[in-house]
Structure formats: structure tokens, C-alpha cells
C-alpha positions, 0 to 999 in steps of 0.5 A: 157665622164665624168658623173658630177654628178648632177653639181657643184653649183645651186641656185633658178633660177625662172622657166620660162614656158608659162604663161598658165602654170604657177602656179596660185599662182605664178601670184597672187600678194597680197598686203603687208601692207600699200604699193599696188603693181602696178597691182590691183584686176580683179573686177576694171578692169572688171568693166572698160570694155564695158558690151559686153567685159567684158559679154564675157571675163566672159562666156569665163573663166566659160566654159575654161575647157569645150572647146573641140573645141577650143575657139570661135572667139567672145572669143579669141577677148575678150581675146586677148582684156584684155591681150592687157591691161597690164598697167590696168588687174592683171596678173591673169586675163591676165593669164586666157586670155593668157590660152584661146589665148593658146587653140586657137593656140597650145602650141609648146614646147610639144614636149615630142615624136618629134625630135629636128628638129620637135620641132624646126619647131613647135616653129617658126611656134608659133614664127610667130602667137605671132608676128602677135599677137605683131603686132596688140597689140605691147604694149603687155608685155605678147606675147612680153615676150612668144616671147623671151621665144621662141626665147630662147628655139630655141637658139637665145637668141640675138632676145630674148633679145629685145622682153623680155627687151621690156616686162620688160619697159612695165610692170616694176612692174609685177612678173611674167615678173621680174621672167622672166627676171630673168631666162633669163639673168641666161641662157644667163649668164648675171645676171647683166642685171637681177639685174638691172631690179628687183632693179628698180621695186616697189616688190623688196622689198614686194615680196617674189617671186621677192625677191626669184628671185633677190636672184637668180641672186645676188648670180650668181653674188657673193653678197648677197642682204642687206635684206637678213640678215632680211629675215633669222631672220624672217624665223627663228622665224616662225614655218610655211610658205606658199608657197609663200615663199617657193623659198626664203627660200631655195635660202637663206637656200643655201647662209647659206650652202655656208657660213658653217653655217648648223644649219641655212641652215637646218631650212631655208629648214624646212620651204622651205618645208613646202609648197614647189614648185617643184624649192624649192625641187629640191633644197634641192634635189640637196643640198642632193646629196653632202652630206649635209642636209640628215634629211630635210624632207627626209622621207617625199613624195611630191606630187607636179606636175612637180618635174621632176629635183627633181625626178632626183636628188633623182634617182641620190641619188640611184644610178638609172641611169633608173630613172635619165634618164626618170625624166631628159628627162621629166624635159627638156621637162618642162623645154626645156632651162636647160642644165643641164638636157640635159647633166644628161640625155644624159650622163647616158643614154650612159654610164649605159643604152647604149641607144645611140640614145636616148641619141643623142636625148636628146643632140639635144634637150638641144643643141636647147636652148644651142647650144655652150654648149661644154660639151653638144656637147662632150657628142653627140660626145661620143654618135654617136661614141658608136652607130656606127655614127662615121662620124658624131661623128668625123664631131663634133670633132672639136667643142670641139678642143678649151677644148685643152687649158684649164682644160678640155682638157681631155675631148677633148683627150678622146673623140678622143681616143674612135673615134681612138678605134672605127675606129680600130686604138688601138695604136692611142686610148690608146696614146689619152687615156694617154694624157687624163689622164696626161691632168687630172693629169697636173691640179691636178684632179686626179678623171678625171683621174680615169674616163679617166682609167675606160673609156679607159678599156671599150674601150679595152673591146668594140673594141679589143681582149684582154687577159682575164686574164689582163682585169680581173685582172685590173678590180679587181684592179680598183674595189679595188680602187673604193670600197675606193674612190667612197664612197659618189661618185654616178656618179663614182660608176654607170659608174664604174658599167656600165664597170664592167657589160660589161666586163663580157659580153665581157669575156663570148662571148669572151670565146664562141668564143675562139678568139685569145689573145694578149699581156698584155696592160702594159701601161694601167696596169701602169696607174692604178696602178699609179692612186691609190697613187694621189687619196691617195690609197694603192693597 
């Protein structure tokens, strides 16, 4: 397993969560200058309701937060009512409905203390009362949406993907459903799809947040939008934004970084930061981990409600694996489609915390959403095998036989080396081992490979009787190696942090068991000592 940091690339995909829990400001479209948005205030829809309706609708928003039992059947009628109305109600005043329709039937995805397996049941059993829903209002943008929504989070993004296109013909001009779309076609890998959905609708051009969103998406698919240039001028002359336009400013601020201009990339993010969302500052965050950007509000603290992939970033900075772990198990738990945050958490929490059925559960949990994340599978392979699950580790063995062809062929073969160690067979293993290094060394990624001498030791360590003194001594030329190479590197320190400590763990056993001692493992002293001139390193 190789713990890739926190991933190669990032831009500023909109969030998709249930309406309900969607910041207001987030909802609340505004008019810029002479031009109205589609979707107009709650006061004319309110008026356009019978007195009895609309009497309800409002005594039920007055006494939302004081419902205890659950709203009456009278106001989930009322509610159900206004969101019904998609072409004449605000996406506020339908947001508040849909929170009341949500007190009435539990949101599923809450999921922080239950398995994969029960997740997925409370999902579909949400999935059924939306249809319901659907059924008897089916010109309802918003169950429509909540039921790709959902589809997608349980892995089945081919029935998601009527139900959000649906939602996007019936309310083309609605933020929150543009943003959606958004975040959908970014996680099924077809932003194209996106792109033509946000161009076609009257805020591409007058609103920030859909601008922030077909910003996302144009960058997914390597152009930027021609408004861009404008925008970055127009950031650059204001001393403060407003949240608002805090997403936009970090998604254009990345696409300058991308370009090498720094000094551009910095101001954009200075007033990202003014009044950032959690998306926004888990971008700069990200931003940071590579080195870039260190000043941007970096002595500043953020209170800002759900910044979990923020706080995992800035753990990762620290070089906490602890941290990374709670922050990224939180983060999926908010954010139940994101891979990455599966894969962050579910990796550390097998190298550094050796918490192995914590980290087979987060896998599953990311795996419900993704389900041909192949690297997500290797790190549950990886996982059941240390914890003593090999049955089940080698049944998912072949999941991953098609790394073999390509530039991750290591992970393939390193996998299968650590299922040879654990099933006693230390020939088998450290060929494996070798193959994953020369797989690394065949398309020149040199630091692969060092991770795949760093794990083999921990594997010789773990299952078999070595000789002290060759452990040790190959411990301390790796450490020499990674003292050099490692700057600005966390992930690599951390795992090689892991290794280290567990070595001395072994060793000390080892020495209160006086167990018999075998020969030197020349063909692991070779690869280290080889390792060191391709990383452009002297021992």
C-alpha cells in the first residue's frame, strides 16, 4: 500500500448534500443588476397559495425548530405542497419544506456508528419513500434530485442518472440543482455532461456559485471558462468578498497556481479567505500540502461547520496520522461520495494506527459510492490481510489483477507478496516484493519503489524470524535515505515512521523470546542499497 498523500489534483467540486443540509446562503439566489434570476422571492409565492396553505406553511417554518415529535400530517402536506411547485417557489422557501418532509422521514445517510451494510439498507429504504414521493408530485425537481443523490451514494450511478437529468429539465435555472449536476457528472467522470447543463442555464453568467461550478468542471475538462480572465481582474481590485464568492475565488486561484503565476494564485485565495466555505478552505488546505502558499491565512483559525477534509489536510500537514483518520472518517460520513476521503483514511488507518477493521470499514463505506475504485479495494486487501482475514483478502485478490498491465502494477504485486508473508510462504513474498520494486522502477517512479522496500521490510519484520543485526542495519540505511528524501514528503515520513516503530517492537520481543536466527536477506539489503543512487542519493 502506498499512502498517496492527499491525491495529485483537486479543484472546487460543489458539495452535494440533502437540501436540508445545505447552507442557506448557498440556496438564496439574488439578483445581479438588471437581469432576474428565474426563481423569484417567497413573498409572491406565498401570496399565490390558498389562505388555508399558505396559513400552514407558515406556522409550520415558526415552529420547525420546535418540533419534537415530528411535523403534523396537516404540515407535511403544506410541505410537500410548496416543493411540488418548482416552477413558482424560491429554492429557499422549498428548501425549508424540504427540511420539514426530512423531520418526517429520517435523513439515511447518517451513518457515522453503522456498517457499510446497514447504511446501505437505511438508504434504500429512503430511496423507496422519495419514490413514493415522486410518484404523487413527479414534477418534482427536488425528490427527483435527493433520489440520484441517493442512488449514488449506494453505487449506482446508471439510475442516478435519470433521476438528476430529470431534475436539471425541470428547474434549468436553479442553483442548487446546477451545483448538483455539477458534483454529479465530476464523480461519474463525465463533466462534459456538466458543462452543458450549466452553459445552457440564465446564471452561468450572473452567479458566483454557478460560475464557481462550471469553473470546476471546465478545468476537469482542460479549458478554462472565457469569463475567467475577468473575474481574476475583478478579485484582484476588491479588498473583501463575501461568501458568496468565496468558491470561485479559490477555483480561479487554483487555475492561476496551475499556470505558475504564485503572486496571482495568493491574492485569489486571500479573498477566498475572507469569508470562506469549508469547500474553499479545504482547498487552500490541499493547496498547502504541496508546498505552495504557506502564508494564505495560515495563522488564522476557521470556525466553520463541517471543515472535516480541511482538518485532514491540516493533520496531513503535521504529519498526524490520528488526526487524519477521525477528520477523514468524519468527512465521509458528510460527504458519503468522496473516495478520496475513504482512501486517506482507510490508508493510515492500516499503516500508522494498525487499526485494521476500522480501516476495512471506512473502505466499505467509500466502496458503497465507488465501488470500481481499484486502489480503494487494494487498500481493504491490504487491511484484511494484516488483520488476519486473508481468505477474504486473497478472494479480492483478483479485483485488482488488471494494475498488472499498467503503471500500478506494483500495487498488484506487493499486495500479493504481503498475502504470501502472511500465509508463511517468505520465498513467494519477497519475489513479489522485487517485482513490485522493478514494476516501480520500469516507469521510472523511484519513490514507489522506495515504498515497496519500506513495506517488504515491515513485512520480514511481521512474519518471520530475522536476524537483528541485518534488520537494523537496514533500518538505519533506509532512515539515512529517507532523512534525505522525505523533506516535504508526510506520507512517506509517517509510513516510514510506522515501520520504524514496529521494528523496535519486534526486536524487543524477539530479544525476550531468544528465537532462532536465520540468514541475512541479501536480496532486500541489494534493493536498498540500489534505491538510493535513482532517488539521486549517496549512502
Amino acid at each position: 500500500m502506498e499512502p498517496n498523500g492527499v491525491g495529485n489534483n483537486r479543484s472546487v467540486v460543489p458539495r452535494w448534500r440533502p437540501l436540508g443540509e445545505t447552507p442557506s446562503y448557498e440556496l438564496t439566489v439574488k439578483p445581479h443588476g438588471k437581469r432576474k434570476p428565474a426563481v423569484r422571492a417567497v413573498t409572491r409565492f406565498k401570496d399565490s397559495l390558498d389562505e388555508s396553505t399558505s396559513k400552514l406553511f407558515i406556522a409550520a417554518s415558526e415552529l420547525e425548530s420546535d418540533l419534537i415529535d415530528g411535523p403534523s400530517s396537516s404540515t407535511v402536506k403544506a410541505a410537500i405542497y410548496i416543493i411540488s411547485r418548482t416552477s413558482e417557489a424560491t429554492a429557499e422557501l422549498r428548501g425549508m419544506a424540504q427540511r420539514i418532509v426530512d423531520r418526517a422521514t429520517p435523513v439515511a445517510d447518517k451513518f457515522l456508528d453503522e456498517g457499510a451494510s446497514g447504511i446501505r439498507d437505511k438508504i434504500y429504504l429512503q430511496i423507496r419513500n422519495f419514490k413514493r414521493k415522486l410518484a404523487e408530485y413527479p414534477r418534482d425537481a427536488l425528490t427527483s434530485l435527493e433520489l440520484g443523490r441517493l442512488y449514488t451514494v449506494v453505487g449506482q450511478p446508471g439510475r442516478a442518472k435519470q433521476f438528476v437529468e430529470r431534475a436539471a429539465i425541470l428547474c434549468p435555472n436553479d442553483r442548487y440543482v446546477l451545483r448538483s449536476c455539477a458534483s454529479f457528472f465530476s464523480h461519474t467522470d463525465r463533466p462534459d455532461i456538466a458543462y452543458d447543463i450549466i452553459k445552457q442555464s440564465e446564471l452561468a453568467s450572473v452567479d458566483s456559485w454557478v460560475q464557481a461550478a462550471e469553473l470546476s468542471v471546465s478545468v476537469q475538462l482542460g479549458k478554462i471558462p472565457r469569463w475567467a480572465e475577468h473575474e481574476i481582474k475583478r478579485f484582484h481590485k476588491l479588498v473583501h468578498t463575501r461568501v458568496n464568492a468565496s468558491e470561485l475565488a479559490a477555483g480561479l486561484g487554483s487555475v492561476e497556481l496551475n499556470n505558475g503565476s504564485i503572486r496571482r494564485a495568493r491574492r485569489l485565495f486571500e479573498r477566498s479567505m475572507d469569508a470562506p466555505t469549508e469547500n474553499a478552505l479545504a482547498q487552500l488546505r490541499w493547496t498547502q500540502t504541496t508546498g505552495d502558499l504557506k502564508n494564505v491565512a495560515n495563522n488564522r483559525e476557521f470556525n466553520i461547520p463541517q471543515s472535516y477534509e480541511a482538518q485532514a489536510y491540516a493533520f496531513y500537514a503535521r504529519e498526524e496520522p490520528a488526526g487524519i483518520v477521525d477528520a477523514a472518517s468524519k468527512w465521509l460520513e458528510y460527504d458519503p461520495m468522496s473516495g478520496h476521503a475513504a482512501m486517506l483514511g482507510s490508508a493510515y488507518a492500516t499503516i500508522s494506527l494498525r487499526q485494521y477493521d476500522r480501516a476495512v470499514d471506512i473502505a466499505d463505506r467509500g466502496l458503497l459510492s465507488s465501488p470500481d475504485n481499484l486502489m480503494l479495494i487494494n487498500n481493504k486487501i491490504v487491511a484484511l490481510a494484516k488483520g488476519g482475514h486473508i481468505d477474504q483478502a486473497k478472494a479480492l485478490l483478483p479485483s485488482i489483477s488488471r494494475f498488472k498491465s499498467d503503471e500500478r502494477a506494483a500495487f498488484y504485486y506487493a499486495a500479493s507478496g504481503l498475502i504470501a508473508f502472511v500465509e508463511g510462504d517468505e520465498i513467494g513474498g519477497r519475489e513479489l516484493y522485487a517485482l513490485a520494486m522493478n514494476a516501480s522502477r520500469d516507469c521510472s517512479n523511484f519513490e514507489r519503489s522506495l515504498y515497496a522496500i519500506i513495506f517488504w521490510l515491515e513485512q520480514e519484520v511481521d512474519y518471520t524470524n530475522f536476524d537483528t543485526s541485518y534488520v537494523l542495519s537496514a533500518r538505519d540505511k533506509l532512515a539515512t535515505i529517507i532523512d534525505r528524501h522525505g523533506v516535504g514528503r508526510p506520507a512517506l515520513k509517517m509510513a516510514w515512521r510506522s515501520v520504524s516503530a514496529r521494528i523496535d517492537q519486534r526486536i524487543e520481543v524477539m530479544r525476550s523470546d531468544e528465537p532462532l536466527l536465520v540468514h541475512d536477506n541479501l536480496q532486500l539489503t541489494n534493493a536498498i542499497e540500489d534505491i538510493a543512487p535513482e532517488l539521486g542519493l549517496l549512502l
